[in-house]
N, CA, C and O atoms as a GROMACS GRO file, in nm:
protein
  564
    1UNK      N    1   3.257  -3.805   9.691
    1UNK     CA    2   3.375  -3.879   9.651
    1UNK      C    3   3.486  -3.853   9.753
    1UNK      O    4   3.498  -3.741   9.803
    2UNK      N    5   3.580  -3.970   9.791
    2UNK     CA    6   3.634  -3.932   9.891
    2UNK      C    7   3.780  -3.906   9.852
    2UNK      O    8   3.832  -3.996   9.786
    3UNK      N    9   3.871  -3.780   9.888
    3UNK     CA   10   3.988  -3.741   9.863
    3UNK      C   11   4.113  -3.796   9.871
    3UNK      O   12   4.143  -3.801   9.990
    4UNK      N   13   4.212  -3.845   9.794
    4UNK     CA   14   4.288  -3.900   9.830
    4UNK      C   15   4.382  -3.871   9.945
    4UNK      O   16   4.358  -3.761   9.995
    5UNK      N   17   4.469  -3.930   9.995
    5UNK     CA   18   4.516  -3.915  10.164
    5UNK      C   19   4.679  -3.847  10.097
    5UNK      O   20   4.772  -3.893  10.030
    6UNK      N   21   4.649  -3.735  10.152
    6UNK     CA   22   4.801  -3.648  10.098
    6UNK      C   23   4.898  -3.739  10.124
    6UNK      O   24   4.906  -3.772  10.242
    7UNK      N   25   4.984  -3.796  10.038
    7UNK     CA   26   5.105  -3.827  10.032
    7UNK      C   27   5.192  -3.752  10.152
    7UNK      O   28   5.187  -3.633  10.185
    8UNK      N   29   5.292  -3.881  10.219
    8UNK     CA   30   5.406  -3.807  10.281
    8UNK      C   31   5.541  -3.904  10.306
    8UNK      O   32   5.555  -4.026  10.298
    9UNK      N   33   5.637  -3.790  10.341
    9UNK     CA   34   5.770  -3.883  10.319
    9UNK      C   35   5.780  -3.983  10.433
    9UNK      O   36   5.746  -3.986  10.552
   10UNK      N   37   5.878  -4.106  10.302
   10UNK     CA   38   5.892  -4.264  10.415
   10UNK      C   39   6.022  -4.302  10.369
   10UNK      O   40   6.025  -4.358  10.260
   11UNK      N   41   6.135  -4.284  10.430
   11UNK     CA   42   6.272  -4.324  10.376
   11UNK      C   43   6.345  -4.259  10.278
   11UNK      O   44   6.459  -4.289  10.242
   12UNK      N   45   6.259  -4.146  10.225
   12UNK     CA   46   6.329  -4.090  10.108
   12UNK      C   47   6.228  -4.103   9.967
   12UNK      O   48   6.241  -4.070   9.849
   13UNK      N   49   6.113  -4.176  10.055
   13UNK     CA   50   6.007  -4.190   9.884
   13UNK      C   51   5.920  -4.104   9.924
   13UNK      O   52   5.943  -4.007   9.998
   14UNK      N   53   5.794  -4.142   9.868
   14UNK     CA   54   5.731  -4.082   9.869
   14UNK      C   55   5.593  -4.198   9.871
   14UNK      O   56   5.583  -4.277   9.777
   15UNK      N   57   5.506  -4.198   9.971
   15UNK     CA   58   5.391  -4.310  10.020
   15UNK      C   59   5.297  -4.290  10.056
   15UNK      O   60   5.306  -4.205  10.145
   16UNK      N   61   5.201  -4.321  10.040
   16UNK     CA   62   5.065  -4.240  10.062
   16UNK      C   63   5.022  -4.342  10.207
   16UNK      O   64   5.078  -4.448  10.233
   17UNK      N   65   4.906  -4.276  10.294
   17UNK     CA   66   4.879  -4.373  10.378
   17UNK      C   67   4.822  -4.515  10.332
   17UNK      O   68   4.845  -4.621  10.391
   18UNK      N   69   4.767  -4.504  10.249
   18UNK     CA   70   4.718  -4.621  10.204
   18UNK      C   71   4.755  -4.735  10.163
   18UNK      O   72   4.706  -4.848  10.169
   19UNK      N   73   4.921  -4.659  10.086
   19UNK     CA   74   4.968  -4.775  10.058
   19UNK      C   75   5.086  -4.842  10.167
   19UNK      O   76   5.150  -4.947  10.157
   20UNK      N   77   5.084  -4.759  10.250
   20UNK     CA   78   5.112  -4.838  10.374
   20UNK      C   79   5.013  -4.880  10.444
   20UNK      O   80   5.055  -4.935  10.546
   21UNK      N   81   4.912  -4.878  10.438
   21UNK     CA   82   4.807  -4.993  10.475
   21UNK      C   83   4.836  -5.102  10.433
   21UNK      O   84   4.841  -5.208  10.496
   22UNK      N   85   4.859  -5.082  10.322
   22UNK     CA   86   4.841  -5.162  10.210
   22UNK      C   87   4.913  -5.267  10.258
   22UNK      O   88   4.865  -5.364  10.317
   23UNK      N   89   5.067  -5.240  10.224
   23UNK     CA   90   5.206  -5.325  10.280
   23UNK      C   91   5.195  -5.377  10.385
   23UNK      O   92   5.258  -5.483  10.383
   24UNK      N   93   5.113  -5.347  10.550
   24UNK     CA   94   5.090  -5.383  10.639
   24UNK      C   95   5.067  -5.509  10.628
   24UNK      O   96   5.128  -5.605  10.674
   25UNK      N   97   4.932  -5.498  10.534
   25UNK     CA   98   4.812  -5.655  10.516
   25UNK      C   99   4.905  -5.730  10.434
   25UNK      O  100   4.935  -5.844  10.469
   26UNK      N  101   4.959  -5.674  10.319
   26UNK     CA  102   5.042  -5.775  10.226
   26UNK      C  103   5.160  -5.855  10.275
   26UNK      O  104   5.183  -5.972  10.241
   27UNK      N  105   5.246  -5.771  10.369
   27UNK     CA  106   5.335  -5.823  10.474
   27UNK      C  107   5.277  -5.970  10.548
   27UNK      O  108   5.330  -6.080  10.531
   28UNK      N  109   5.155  -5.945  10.635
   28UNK     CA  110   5.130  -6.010  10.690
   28UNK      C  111   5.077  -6.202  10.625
   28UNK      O  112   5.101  -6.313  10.674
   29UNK      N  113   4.984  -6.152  10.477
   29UNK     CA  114   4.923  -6.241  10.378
   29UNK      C  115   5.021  -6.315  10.298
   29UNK      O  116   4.991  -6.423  10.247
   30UNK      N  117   5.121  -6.269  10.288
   30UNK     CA  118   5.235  -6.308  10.169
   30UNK      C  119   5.356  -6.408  10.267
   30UNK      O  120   5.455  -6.465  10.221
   31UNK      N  121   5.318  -6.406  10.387
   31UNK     CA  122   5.459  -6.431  10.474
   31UNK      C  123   5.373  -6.581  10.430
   31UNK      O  124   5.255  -6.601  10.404
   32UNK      N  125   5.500  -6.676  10.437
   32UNK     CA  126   5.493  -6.794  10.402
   32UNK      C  127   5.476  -6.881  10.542
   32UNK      O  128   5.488  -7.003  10.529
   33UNK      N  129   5.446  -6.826  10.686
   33UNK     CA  130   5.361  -6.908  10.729
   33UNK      C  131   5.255  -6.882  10.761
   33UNK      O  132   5.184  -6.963  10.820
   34UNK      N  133   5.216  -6.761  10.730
   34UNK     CA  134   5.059  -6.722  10.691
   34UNK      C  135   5.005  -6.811  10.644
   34UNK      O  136   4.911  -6.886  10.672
   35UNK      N  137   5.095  -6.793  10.540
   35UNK     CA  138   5.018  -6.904  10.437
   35UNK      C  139   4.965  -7.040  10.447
   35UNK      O  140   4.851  -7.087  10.440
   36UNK      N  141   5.127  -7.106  10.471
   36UNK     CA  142   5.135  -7.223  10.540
   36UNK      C  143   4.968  -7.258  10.627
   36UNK      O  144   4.878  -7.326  10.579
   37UNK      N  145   4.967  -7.192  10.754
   37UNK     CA  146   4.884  -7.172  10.812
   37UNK      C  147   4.683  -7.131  10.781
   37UNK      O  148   4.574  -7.133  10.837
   38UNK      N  149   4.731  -7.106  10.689
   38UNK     CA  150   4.595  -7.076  10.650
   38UNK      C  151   4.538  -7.208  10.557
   38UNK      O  152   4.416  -7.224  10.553
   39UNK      N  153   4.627  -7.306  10.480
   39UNK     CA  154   4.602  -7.416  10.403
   39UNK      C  155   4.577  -7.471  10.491
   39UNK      O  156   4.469  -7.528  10.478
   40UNK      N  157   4.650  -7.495  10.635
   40UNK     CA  158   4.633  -7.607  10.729
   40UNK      C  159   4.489  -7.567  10.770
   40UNK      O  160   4.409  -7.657  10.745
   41UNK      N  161   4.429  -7.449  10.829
   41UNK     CA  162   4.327  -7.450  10.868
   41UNK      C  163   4.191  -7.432  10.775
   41UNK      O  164   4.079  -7.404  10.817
   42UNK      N  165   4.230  -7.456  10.641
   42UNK     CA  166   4.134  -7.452  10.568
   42UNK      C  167   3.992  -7.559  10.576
   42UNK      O  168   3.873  -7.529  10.558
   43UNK      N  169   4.045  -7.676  10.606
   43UNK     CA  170   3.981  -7.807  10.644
   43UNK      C  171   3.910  -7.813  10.711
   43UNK      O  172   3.794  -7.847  10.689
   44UNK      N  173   3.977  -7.767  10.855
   44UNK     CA  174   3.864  -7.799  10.996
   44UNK      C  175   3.974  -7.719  11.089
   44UNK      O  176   4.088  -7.691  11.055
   45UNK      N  177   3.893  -7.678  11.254
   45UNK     CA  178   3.985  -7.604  11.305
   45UNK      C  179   4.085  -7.710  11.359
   45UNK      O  180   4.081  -7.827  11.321
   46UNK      N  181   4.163  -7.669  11.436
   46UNK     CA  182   4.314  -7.726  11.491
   46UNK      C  183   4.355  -7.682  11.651
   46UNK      O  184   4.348  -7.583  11.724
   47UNK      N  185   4.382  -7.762  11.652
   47UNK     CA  186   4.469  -7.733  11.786
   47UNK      C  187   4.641  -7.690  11.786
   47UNK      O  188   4.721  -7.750  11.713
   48UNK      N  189   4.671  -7.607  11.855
   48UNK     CA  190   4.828  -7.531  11.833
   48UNK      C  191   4.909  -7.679  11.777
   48UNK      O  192   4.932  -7.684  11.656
   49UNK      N  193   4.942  -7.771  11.843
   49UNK     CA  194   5.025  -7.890  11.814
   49UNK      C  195   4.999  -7.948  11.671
   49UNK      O  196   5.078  -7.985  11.584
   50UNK      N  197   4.815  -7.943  11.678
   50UNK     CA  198   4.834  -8.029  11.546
   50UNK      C  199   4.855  -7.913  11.427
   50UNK      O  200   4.852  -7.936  11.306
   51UNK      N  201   4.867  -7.846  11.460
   51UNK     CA  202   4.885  -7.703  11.351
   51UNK      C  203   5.070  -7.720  11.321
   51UNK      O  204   5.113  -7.726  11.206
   52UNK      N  205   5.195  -7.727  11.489
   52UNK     CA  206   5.251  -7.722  11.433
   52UNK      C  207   5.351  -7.897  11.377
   52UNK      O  208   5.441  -7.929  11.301
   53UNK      N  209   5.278  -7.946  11.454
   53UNK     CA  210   5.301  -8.069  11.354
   53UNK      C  211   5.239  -8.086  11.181
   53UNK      O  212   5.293  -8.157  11.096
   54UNK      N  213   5.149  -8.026  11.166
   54UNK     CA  214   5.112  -8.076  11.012
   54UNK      C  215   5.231  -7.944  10.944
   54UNK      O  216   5.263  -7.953  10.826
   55UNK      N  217   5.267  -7.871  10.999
   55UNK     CA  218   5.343  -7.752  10.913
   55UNK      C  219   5.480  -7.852  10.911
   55UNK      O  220   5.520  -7.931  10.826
   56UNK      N  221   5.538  -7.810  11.052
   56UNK     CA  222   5.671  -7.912  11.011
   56UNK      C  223   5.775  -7.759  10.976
   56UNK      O  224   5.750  -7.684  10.881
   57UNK      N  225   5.880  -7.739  11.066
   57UNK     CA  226   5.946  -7.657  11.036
   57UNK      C  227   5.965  -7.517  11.102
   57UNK      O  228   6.054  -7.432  11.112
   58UNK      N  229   5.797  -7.542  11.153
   58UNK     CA  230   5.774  -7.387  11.265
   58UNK      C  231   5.804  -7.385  11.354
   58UNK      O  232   5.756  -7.467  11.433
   59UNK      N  233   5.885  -7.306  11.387
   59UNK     CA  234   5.929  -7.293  11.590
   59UNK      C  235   5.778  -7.212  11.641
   59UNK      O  236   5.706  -7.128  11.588
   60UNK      N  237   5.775  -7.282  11.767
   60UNK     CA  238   5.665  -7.263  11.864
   60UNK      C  239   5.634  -7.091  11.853
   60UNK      O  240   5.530  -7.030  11.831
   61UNK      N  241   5.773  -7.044  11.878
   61UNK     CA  242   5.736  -6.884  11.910
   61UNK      C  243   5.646  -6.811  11.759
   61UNK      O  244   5.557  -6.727  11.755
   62UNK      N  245   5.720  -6.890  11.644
   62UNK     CA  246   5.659  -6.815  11.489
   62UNK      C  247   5.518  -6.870  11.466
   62UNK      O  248   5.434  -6.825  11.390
   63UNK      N  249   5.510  -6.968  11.540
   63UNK     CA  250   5.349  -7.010  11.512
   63UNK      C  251   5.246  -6.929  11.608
   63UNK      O  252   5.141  -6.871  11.580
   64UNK      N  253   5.327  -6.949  11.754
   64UNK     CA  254   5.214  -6.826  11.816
   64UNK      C  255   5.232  -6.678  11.794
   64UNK      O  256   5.153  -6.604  11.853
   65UNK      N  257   5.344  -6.615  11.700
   65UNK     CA  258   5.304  -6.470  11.721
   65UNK      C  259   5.260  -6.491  11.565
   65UNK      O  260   5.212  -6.387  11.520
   66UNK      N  261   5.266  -6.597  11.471
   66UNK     CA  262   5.137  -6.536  11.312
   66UNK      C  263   5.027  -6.602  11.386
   66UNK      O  264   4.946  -6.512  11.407
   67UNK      N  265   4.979  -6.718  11.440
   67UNK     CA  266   4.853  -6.677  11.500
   67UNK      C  267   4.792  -6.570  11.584
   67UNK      O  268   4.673  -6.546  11.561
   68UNK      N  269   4.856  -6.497  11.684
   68UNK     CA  270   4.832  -6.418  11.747
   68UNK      C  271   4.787  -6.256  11.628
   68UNK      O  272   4.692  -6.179  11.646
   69UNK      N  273   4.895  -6.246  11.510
   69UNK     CA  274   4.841  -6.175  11.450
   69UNK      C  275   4.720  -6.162  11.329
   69UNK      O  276   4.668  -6.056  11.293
   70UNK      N  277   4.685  -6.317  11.270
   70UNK     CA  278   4.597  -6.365  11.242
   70UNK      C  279   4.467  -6.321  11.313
   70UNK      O  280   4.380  -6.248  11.267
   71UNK      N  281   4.472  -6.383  11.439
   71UNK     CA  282   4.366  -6.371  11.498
   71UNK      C  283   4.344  -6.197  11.511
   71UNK      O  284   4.222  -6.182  11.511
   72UNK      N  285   4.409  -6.068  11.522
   72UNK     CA  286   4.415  -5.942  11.535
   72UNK      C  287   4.385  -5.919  11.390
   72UNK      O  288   4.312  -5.821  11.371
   73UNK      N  289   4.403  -5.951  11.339
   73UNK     CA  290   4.314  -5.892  11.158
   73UNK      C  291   4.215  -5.972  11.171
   73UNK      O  292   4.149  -5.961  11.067
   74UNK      N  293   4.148  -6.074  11.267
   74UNK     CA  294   4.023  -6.119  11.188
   74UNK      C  295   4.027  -6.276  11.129
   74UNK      O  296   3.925  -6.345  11.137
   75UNK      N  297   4.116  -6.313  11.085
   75UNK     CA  298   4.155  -6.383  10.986
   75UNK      C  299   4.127  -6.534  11.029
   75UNK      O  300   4.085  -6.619  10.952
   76UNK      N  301   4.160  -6.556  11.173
   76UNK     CA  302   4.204  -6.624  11.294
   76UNK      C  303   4.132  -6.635  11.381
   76UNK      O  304   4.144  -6.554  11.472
   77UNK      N  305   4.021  -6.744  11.392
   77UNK     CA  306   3.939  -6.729  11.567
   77UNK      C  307   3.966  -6.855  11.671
   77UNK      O  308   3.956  -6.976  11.654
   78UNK      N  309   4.001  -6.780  11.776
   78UNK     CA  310   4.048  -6.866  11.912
   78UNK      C  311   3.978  -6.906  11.999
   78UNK      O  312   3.965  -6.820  12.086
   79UNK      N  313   3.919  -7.007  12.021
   79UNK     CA  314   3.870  -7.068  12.103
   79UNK      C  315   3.909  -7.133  12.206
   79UNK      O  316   3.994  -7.219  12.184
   80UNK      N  317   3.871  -7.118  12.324
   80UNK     CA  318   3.937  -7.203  12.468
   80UNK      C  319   3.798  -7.274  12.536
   80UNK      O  320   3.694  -7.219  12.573
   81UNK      N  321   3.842  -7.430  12.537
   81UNK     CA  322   3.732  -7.481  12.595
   81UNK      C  323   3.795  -7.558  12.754
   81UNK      O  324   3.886  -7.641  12.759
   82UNK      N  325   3.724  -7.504  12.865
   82UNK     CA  326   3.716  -7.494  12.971
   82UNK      C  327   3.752  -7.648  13.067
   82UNK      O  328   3.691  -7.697  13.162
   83UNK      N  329   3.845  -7.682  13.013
   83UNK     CA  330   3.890  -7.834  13.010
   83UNK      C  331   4.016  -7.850  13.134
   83UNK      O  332   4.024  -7.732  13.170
   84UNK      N  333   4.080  -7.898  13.189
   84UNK     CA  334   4.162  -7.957  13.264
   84UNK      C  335   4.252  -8.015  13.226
   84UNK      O  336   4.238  -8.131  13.263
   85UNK      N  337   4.412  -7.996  13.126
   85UNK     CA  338   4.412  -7.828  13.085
   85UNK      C  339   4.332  -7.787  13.007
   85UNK      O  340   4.254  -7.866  12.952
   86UNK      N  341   4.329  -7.622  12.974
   86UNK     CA  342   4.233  -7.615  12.883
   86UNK      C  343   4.253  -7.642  12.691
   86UNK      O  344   4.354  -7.609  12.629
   87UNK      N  345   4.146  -7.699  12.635
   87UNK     CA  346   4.218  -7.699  12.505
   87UNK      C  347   4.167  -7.541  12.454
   87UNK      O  348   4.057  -7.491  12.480
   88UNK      N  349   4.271  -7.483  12.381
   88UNK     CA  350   4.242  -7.431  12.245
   88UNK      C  351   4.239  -7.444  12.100
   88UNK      O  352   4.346  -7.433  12.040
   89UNK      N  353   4.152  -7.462  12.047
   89UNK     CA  354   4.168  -7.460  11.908
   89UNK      C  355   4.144  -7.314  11.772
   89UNK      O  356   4.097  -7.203  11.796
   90UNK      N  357   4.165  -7.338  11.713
   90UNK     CA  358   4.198  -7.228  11.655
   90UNK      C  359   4.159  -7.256  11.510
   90UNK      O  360   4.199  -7.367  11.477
   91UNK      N  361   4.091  -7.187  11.408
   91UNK     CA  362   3.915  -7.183  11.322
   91UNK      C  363   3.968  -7.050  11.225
   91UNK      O  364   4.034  -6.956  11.270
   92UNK      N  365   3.921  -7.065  11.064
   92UNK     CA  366   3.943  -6.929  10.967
   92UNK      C  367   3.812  -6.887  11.026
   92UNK      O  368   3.713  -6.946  11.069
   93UNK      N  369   3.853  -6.748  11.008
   93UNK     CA  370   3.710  -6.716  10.986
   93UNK      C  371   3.661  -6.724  10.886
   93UNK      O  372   3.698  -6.806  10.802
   94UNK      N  373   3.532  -6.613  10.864
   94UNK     CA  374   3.504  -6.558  10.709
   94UNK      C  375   3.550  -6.495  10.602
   94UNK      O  376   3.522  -6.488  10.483
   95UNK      N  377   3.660  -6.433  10.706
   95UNK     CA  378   3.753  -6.390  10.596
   95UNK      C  379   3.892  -6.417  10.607
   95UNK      O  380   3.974  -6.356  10.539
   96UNK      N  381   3.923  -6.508  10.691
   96UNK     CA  382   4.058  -6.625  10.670
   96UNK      C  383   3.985  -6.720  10.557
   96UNK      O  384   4.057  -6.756  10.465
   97UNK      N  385   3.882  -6.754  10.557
   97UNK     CA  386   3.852  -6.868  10.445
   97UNK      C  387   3.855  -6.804  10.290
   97UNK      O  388   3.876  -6.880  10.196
   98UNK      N  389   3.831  -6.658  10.270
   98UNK     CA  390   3.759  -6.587  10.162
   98UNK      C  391   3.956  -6.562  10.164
   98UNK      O  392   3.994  -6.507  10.061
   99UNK      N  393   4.011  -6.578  10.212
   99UNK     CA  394   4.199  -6.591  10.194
   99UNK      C  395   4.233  -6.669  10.125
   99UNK      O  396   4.294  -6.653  10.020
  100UNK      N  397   4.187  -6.798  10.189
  100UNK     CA  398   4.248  -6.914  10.175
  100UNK      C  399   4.220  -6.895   9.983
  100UNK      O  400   4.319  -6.901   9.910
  101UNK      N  401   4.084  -6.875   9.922
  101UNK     CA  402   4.066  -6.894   9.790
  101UNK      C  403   4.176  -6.857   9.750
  101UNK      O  404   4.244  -6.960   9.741
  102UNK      N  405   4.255  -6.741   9.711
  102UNK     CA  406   4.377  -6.673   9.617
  102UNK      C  407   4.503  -6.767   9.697
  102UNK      O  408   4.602  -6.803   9.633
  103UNK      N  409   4.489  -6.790   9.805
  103UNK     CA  410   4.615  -6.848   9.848
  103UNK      C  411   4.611  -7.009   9.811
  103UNK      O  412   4.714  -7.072   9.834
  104UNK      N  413   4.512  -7.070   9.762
  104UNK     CA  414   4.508  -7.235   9.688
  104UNK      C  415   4.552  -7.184   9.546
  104UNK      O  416   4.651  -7.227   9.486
  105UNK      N  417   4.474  -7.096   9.504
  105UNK     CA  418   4.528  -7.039   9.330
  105UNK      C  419   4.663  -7.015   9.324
  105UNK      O  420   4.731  -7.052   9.228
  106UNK      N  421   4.728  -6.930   9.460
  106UNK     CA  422   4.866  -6.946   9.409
  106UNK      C  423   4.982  -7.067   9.428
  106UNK      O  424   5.082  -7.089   9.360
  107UNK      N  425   4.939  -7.124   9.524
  107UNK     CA  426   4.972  -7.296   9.535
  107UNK      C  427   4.983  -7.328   9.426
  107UNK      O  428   5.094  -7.340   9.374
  108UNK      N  429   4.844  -7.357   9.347
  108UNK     CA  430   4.876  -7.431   9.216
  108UNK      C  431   4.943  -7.381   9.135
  108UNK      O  432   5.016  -7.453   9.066
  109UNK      N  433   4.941  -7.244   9.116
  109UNK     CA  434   5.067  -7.168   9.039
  109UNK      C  435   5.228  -7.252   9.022
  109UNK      O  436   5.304  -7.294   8.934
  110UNK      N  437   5.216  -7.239   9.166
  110UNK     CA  438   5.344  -7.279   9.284
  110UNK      C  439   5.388  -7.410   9.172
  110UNK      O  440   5.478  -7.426   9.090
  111UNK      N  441   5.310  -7.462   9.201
  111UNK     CA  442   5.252  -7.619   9.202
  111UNK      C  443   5.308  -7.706   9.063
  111UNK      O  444   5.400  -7.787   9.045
  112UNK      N  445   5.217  -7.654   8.987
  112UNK     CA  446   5.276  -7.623   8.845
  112UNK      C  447   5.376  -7.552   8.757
  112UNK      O  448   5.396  -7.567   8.637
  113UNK      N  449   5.445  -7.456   8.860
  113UNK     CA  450   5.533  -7.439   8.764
  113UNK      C  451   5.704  -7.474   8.841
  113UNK      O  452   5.819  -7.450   8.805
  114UNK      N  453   5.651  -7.535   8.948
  114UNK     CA  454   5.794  -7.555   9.051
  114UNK      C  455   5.885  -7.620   8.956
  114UNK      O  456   5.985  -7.548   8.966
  115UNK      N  457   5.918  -7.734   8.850
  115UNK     CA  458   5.984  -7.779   8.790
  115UNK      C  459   6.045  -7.722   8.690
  115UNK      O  460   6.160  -7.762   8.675
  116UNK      N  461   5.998  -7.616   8.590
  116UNK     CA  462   6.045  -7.506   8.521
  116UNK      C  463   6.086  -7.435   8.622
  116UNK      O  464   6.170  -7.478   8.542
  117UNK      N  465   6.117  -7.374   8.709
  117UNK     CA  466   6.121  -7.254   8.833
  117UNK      C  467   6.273  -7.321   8.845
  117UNK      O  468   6.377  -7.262   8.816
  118UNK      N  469   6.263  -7.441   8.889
  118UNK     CA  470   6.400  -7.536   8.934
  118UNK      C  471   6.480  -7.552   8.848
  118UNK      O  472   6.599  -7.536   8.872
  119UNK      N  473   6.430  -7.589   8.712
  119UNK     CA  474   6.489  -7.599   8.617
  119UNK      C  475   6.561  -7.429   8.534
  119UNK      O  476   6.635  -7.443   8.437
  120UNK      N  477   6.537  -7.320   8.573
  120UNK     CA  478   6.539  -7.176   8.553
  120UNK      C  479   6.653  -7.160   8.667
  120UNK      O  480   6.767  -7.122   8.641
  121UNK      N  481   6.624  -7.181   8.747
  121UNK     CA  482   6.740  -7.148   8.856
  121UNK      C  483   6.878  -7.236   8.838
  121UNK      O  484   6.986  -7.178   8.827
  122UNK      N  485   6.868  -7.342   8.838
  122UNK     CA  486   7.025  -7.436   8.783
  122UNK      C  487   7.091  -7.382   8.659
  122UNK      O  488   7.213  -7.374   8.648
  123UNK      N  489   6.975  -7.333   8.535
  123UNK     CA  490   7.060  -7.288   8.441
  123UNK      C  491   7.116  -7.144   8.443
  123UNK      O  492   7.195  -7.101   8.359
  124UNK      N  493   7.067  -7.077   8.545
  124UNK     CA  494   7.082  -6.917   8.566
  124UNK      C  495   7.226  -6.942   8.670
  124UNK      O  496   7.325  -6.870   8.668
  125UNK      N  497   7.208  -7.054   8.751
  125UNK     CA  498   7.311  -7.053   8.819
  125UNK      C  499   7.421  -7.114   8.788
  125UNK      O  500   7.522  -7.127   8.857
  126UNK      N  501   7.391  -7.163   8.645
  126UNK     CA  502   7.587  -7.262   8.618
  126UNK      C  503   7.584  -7.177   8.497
  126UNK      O  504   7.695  -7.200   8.449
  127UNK      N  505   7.508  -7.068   8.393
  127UNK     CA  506   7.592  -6.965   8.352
  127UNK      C  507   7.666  -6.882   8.401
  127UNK      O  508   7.782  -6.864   8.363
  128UNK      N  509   7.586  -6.792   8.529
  128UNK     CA  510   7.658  -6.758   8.606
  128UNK      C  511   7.823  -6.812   8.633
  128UNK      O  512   7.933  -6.758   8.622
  129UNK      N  513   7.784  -6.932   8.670
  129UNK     CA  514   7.922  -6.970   8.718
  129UNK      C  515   8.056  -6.997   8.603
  129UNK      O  516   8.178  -6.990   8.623
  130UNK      N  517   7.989  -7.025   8.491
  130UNK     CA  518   8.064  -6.985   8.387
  130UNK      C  519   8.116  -6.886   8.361
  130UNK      O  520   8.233  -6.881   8.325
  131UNK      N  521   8.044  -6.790   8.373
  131UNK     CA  522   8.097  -6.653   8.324
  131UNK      C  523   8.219  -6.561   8.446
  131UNK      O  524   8.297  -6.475   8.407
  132UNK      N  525   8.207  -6.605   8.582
  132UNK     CA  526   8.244  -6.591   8.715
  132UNK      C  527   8.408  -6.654   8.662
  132UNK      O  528   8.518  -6.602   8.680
  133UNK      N  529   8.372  -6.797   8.584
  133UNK     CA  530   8.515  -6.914   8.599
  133UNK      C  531   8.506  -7.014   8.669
  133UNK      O  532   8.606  -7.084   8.684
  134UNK      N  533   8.420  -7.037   8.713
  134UNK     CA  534   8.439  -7.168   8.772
  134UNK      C  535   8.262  -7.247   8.816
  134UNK      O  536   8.157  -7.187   8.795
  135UNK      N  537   8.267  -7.324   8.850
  135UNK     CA  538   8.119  -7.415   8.975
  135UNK      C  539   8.128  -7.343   9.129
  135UNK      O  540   8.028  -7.311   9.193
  136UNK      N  541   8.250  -7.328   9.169
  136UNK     CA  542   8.242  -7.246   9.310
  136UNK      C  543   8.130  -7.174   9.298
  136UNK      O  544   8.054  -7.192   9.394
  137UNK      N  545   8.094  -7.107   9.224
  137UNK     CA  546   8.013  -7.003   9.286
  137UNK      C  547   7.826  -7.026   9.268
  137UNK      O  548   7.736  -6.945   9.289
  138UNK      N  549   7.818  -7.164   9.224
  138UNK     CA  550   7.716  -7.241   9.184
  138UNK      C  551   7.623  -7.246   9.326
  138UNK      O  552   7.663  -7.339   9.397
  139UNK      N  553   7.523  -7.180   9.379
  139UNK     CA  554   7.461  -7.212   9.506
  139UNK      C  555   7.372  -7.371   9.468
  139UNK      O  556   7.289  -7.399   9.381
  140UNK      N  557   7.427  -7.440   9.565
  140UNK     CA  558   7.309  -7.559   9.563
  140UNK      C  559   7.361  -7.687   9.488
  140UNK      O  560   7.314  -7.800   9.507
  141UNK      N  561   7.475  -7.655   9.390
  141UNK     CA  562   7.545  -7.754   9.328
  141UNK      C  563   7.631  -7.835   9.377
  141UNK      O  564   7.686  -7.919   9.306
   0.00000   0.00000   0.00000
């Protein structure tokens, strides 16, 4: 049986290595153009452009350094075909695809409950502003 990894101090807590492993991968899986990115390539692979045209929103540099780290976990495979220029396209792997499953489940989460979510936030935010005195302080109103 294997021993747990002695705990040691991180800011004032207390963190085991693992669960900074942990945070590493979750950091990277949870960032919303991970994500983004991983729906787009769920389909078929892509080429950088049509990746950041179907996203819409990504600057060049945020698309090549989460692919670049994609591809460094695995997640992400790069291909360059020997062309004049050359193309690359870019493919989940086996376990960017075995991703993608929990990341469609939480979509539909998303998905389904975005209108209660919207509807939760306007009323959280004009009590608020009631209780404050005024709509000034209403974000979004």
């Amino acid at each position: 049986m294997d021993m747990p990894t002695p705990a040691t101090p991180h800011g004032g807590l207390v963190i085991s290595e693992h669960c900074r492993k942990m945070s590493s991968i979750l950091t990277l899986v949870g960032d919303k153009w991970t994500v983004m990115i991983v729906m787009v390539l769920t389909g078929r692979p892509r080429r950088f452009n049509d990746i950041k045209r179907t996203i819409g929103g990504i600057s060049q540099q945020m698309l090549t350094r989460t692919l670049k780290a994609l591809e460094r976990d695995g997640m992400v495979s790069r291909t360059v075909y020997p062309t004049v220029p050359p193309q690359v396209e870019y493919a989940l792997t086996a376990m960017g695809q075995s991703l993608a499953v929990p990341l469609r489940a939480l979509g539909g989460w998303a998905g389904d409950h975005m209108g209660e979510i919207e509807g939760n936030r306007i009323r959280y935010d004009l009590s608020k502003a009631e209780r404050v005195g005024g709509l000034g302080e209403v974000v979004g109103v």
